[in-house]
MDTraj code that builds the backbone (N, CA, C; nanometers):
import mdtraj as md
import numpy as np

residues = "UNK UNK UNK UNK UNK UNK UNK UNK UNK UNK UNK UNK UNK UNK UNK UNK UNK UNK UNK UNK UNK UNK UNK UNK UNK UNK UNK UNK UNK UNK UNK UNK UNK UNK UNK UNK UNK UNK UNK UNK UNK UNK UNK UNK UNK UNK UNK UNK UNK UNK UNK UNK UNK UNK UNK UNK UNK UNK UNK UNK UNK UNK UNK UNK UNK UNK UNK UNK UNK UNK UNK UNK UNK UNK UNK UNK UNK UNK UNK UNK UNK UNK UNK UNK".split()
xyz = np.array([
    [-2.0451, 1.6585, 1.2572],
    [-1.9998, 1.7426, 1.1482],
    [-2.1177, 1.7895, 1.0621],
    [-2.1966, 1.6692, 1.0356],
    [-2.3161, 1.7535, 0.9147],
    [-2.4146, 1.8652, 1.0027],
    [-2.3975, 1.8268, 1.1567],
    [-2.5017, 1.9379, 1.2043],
    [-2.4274, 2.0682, 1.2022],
    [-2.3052, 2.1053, 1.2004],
    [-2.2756, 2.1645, 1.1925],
    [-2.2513, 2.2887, 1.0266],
    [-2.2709, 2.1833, 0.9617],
    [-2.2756, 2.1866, 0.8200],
    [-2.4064, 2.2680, 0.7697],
    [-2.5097, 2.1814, 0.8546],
    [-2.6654, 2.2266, 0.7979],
    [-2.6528, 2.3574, 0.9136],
    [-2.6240, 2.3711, 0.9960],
    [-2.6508, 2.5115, 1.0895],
    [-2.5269, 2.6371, 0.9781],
    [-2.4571, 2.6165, 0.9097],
    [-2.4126, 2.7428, 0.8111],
    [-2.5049, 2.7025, 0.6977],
    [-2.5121, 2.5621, 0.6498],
    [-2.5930, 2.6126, 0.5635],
    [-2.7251, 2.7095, 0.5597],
    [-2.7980, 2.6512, 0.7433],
    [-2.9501, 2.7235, 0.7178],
    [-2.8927, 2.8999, 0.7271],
    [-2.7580, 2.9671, 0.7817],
    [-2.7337, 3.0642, 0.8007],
    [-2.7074, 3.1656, 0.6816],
    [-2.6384, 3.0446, 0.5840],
    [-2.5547, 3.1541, 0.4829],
    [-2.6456, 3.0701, 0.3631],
    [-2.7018, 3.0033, 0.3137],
    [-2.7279, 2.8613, 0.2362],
    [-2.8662, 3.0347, 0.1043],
    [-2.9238, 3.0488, 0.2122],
    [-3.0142, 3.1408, 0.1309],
    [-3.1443, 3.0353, 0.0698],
    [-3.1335, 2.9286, 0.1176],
    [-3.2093, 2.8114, 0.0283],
    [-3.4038, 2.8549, 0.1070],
    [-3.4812, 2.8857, -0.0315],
    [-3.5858, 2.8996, 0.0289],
    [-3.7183, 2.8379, 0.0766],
    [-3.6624, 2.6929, 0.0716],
    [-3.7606, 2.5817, 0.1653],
    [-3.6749, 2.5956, 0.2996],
    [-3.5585, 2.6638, 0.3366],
    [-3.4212, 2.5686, 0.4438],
    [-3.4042, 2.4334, 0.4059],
    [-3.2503, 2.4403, 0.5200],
    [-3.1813, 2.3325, 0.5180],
    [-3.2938, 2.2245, 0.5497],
    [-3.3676, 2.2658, 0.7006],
    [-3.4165, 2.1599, 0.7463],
    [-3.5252, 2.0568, 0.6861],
    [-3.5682, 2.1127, 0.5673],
    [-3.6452, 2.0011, 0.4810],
    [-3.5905, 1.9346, 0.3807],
    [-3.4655, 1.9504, 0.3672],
    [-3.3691, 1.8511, 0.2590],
    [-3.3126, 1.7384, 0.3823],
    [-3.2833, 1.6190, 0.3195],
    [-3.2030, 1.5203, 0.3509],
    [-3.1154, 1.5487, 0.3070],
    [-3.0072, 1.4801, 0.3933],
    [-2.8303, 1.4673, 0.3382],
    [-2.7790, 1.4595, 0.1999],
    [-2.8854, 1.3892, 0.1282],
    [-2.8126, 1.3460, -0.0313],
    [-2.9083, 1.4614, -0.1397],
    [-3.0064, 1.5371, -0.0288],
    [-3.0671, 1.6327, -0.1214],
    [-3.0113, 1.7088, -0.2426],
    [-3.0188, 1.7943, -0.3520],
    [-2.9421, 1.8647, -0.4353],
    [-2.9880, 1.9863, -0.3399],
    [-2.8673, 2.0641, -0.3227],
    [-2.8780, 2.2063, -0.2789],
    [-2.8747, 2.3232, -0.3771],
    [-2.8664, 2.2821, -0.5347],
    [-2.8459, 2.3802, -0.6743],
    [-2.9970, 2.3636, -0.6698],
    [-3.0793, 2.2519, -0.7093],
    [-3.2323, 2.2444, -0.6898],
    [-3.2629, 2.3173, -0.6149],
    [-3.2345, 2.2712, -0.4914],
    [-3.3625, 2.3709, -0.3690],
    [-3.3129, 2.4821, -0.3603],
    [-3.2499, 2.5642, -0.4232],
    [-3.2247, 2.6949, -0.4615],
    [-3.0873, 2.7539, -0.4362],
    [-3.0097, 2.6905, -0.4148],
    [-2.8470, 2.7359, -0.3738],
    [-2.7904, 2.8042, -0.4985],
    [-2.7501, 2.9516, -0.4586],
    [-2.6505, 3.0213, -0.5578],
    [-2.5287, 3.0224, -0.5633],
    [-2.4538, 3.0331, -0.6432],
    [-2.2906, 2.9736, -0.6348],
    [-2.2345, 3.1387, -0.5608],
    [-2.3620, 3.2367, -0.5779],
    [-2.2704, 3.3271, -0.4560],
    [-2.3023, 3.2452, -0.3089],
    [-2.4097, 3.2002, -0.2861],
    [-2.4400, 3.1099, -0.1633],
    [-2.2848, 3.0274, -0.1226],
    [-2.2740, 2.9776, -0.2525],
    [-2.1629, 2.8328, -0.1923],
    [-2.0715, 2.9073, -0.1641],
    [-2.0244, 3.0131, -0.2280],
    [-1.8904, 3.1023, -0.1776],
    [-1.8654, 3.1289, -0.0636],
    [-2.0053, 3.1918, 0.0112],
    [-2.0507, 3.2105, 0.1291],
    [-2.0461, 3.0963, 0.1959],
    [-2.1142, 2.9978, 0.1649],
    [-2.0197, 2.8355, 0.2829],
    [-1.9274, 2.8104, 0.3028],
    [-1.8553, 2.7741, 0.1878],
    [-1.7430, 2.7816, 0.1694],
    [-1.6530, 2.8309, 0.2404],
    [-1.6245, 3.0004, 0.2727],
    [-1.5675, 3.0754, 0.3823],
    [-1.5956, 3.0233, 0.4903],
    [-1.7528, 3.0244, 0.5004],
    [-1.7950, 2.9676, 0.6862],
    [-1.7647, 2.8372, 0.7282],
    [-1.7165, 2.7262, 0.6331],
    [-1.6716, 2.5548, 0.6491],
    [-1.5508, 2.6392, 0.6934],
    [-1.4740, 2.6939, 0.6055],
    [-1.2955, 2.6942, 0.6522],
    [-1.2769, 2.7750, 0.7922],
    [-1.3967, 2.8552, 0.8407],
    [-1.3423, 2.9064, 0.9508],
    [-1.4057, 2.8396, 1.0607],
    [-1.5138, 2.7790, 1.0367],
    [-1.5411, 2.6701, 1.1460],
    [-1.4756, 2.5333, 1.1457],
    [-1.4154, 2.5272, 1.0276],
    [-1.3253, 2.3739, 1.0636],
    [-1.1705, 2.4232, 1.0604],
    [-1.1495, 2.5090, 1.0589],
    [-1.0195, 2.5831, 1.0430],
    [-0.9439, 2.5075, 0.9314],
    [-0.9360, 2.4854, 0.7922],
    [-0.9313, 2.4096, 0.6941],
    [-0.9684, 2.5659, 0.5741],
    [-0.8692, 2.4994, 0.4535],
    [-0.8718, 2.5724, 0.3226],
    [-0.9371, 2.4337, 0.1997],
    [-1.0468, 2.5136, 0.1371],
    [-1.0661, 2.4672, 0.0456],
    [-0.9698, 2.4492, -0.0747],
    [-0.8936, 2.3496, -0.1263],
    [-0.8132, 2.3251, -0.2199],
    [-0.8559, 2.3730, -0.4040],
    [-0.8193, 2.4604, -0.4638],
    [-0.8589, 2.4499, -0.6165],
    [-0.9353, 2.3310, -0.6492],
    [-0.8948, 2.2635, -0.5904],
    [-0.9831, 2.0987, -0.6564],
    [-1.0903, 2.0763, -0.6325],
    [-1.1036, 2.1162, -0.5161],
    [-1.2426, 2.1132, -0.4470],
    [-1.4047, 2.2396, -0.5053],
    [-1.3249, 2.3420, -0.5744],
    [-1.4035, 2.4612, -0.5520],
    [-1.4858, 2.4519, -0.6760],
    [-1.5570, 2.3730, -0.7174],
    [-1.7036, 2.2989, -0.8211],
    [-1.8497, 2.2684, -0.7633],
    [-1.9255, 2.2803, -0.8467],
    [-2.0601, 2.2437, -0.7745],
    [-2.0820, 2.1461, -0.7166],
    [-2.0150, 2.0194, -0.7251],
    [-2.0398, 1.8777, -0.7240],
    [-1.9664, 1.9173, -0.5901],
    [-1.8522, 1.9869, -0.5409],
    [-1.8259, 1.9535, -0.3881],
    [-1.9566, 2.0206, -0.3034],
    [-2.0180, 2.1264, -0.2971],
    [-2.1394, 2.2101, -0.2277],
    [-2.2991, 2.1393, -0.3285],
    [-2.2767, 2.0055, -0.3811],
    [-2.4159, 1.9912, -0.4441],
    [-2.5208, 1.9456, -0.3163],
    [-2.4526, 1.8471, -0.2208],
    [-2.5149, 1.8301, -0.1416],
    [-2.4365, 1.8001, 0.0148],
    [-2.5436, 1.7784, 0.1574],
    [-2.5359, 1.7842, 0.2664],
    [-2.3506, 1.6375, 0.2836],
    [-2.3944, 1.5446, 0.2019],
    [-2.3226, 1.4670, 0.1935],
    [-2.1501, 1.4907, 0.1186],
    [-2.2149, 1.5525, 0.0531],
    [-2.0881, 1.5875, -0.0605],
    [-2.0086, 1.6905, 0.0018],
    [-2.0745, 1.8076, 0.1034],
    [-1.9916, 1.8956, 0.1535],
    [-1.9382, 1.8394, 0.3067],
    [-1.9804, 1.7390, 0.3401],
    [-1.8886, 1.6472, 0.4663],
    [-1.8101, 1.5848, 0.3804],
    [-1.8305, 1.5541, 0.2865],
    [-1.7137, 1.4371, 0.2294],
    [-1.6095, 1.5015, 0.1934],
    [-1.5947, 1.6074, 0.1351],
    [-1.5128, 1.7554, 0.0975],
    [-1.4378, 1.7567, 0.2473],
    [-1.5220, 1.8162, 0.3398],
    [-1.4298, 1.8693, 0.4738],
    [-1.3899, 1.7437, 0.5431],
    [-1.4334, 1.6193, 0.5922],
    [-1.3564, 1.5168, 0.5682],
    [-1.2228, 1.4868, 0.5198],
    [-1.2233, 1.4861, 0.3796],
    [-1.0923, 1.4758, 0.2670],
    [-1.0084, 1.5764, 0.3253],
    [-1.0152, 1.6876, 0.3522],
    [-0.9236, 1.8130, 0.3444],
    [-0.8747, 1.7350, 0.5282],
    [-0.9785, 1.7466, 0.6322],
    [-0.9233, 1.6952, 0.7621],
    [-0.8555, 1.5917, 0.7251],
    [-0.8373, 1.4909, 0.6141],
    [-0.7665, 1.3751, 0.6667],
    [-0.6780, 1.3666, 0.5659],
    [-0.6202, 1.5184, 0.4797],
    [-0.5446, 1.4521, 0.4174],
    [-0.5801, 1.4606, 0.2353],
    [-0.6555, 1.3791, 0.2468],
    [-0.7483, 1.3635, 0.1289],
    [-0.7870, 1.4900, 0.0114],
    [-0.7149, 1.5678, -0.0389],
    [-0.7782, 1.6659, -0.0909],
    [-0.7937, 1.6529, -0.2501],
    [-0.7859, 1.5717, -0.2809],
    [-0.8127, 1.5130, -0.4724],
    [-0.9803, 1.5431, -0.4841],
    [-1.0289, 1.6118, -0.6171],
    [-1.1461, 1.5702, -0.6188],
    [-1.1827, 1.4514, -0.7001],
    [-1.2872, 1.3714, -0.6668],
    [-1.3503, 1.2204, -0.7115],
    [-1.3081, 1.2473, -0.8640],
])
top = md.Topology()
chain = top.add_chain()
for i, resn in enumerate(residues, 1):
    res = top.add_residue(resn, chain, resSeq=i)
    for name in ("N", "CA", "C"):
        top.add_atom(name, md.element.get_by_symbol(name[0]), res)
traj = md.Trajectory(xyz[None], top)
């Protein structure tokens, strides 16, 4: 799942070090992510996991990082859609 995660992020992410020099728990608002960026993931998570982002979910803290946006599509696959 996260490789799949970091391959939209390096696509749509706009981040200008890339994905590939952040770790999982990296901040993606730091290494340069725009909340038009996350919008743009956002769409590309729901049509590659075939899944809707819930109102609850749609905050910085779900797209802050590599971890936080598996834990998001996770929750929604299993059910889970409350945010923390």
């Amino acid at each position: 799942m996260k490789s799949k995660i970091r391959e939209i992020l390096a696509a749509r992410g706009g981040l200008p070090g890339g994905i590939e020099t952040l770790g999982d728990q990296s901040d993606l608002y730091a290494a340069g992510l725009s909340s038009f960026a996350s919008v743009q993931i956002m769409l590309a998570l729901e049509e590659a996991f075939d899944l809707e982002f819930p109102d609850s979910l749609l905050n910085r803290k779900t797209f802050q990082s590599v971890d936080a946006i598996a834990a998001a599509v996770e929750g929604i696959l299993n059910g889970a859609t409350a945010a923390e």
